[in-house]
N, C-alpha and C positions, 0 to 999 in steps of 0.2 A: 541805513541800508535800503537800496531801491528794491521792490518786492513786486513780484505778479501773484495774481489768484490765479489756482485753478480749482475747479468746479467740475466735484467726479461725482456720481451715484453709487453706492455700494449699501449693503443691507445694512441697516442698524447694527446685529449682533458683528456684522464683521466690522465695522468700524471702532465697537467697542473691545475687541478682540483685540486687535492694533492695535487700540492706546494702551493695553494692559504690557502689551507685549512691549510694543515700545518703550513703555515703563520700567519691566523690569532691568530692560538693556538702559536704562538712566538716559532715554532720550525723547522726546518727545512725538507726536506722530509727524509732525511737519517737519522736522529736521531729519524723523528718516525716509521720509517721503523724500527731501531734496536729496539728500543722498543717494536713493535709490535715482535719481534720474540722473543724477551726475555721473554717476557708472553705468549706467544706460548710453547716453552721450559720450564717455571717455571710452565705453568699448564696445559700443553698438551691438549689444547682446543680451537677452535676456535670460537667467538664470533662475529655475525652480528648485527648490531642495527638496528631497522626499524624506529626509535625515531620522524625522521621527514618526514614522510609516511605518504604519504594522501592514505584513504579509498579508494578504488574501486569500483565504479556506484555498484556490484553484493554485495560487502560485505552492501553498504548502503542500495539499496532496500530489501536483507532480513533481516537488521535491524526494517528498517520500517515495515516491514512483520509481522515480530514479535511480534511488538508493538501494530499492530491493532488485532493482534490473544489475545494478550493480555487482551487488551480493549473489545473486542469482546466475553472475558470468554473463546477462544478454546483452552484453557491451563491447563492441570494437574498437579497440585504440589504434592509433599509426604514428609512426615514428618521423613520417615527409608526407608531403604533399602526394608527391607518387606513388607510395604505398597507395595512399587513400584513394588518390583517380583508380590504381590498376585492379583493385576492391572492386571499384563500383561497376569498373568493365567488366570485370568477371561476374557480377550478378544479371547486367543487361545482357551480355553473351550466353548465360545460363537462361535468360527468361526466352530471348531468342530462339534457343533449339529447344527449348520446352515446347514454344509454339508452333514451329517446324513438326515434333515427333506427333 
């Protein structure tokens, strides 16, 4: 098989990181290094996974947030698009003659 090098810099731990990973998946890191660029080339896109991401303290307290706005009724739904515009007109036309009076 005819073979090119390539020559990347990454930190120690993250390289040893990849081989384990690579590992576990029964591959080596150059075989899924080449894969990874084959699907790179076959679809010209790069894809991250955040798959095993834990939440951040900011994204859970305004989840929680949310939830009690919820419970609490400070929440407006709409059924169409124009419900929601004629909403929004009615609060601009309310802040309007507020400004007026």
């Amino acid at each position: 098989m005819n073979t090119a090098v390539i020559i990347t810099k990454t930190e120690p731990q993250v390289k040893v990181r990849a081989q384990r990973v690579a590992k576990d998946l029964g591959l080596s890191l150059s075989s899924l290094i080449n894969a990874w660029l084959r699907q790179l080339i076959k679809t010209k896109t790069v894809i991250f996974s955040a798959a095993d991401e834990e939440p951040t303290q900011y994204l859970l307290d305004a989840l929680r947030e949310s939830g009690e706005d919820i419970k609490a009724g400070r929440v407006v739904s709409f059924d169409t698009a124009d419900d929601t515009i004629s909403y929004i007109d009615e609060i601009i036309e309310g802040e309007q003659n507020a400004k007026k009076n």
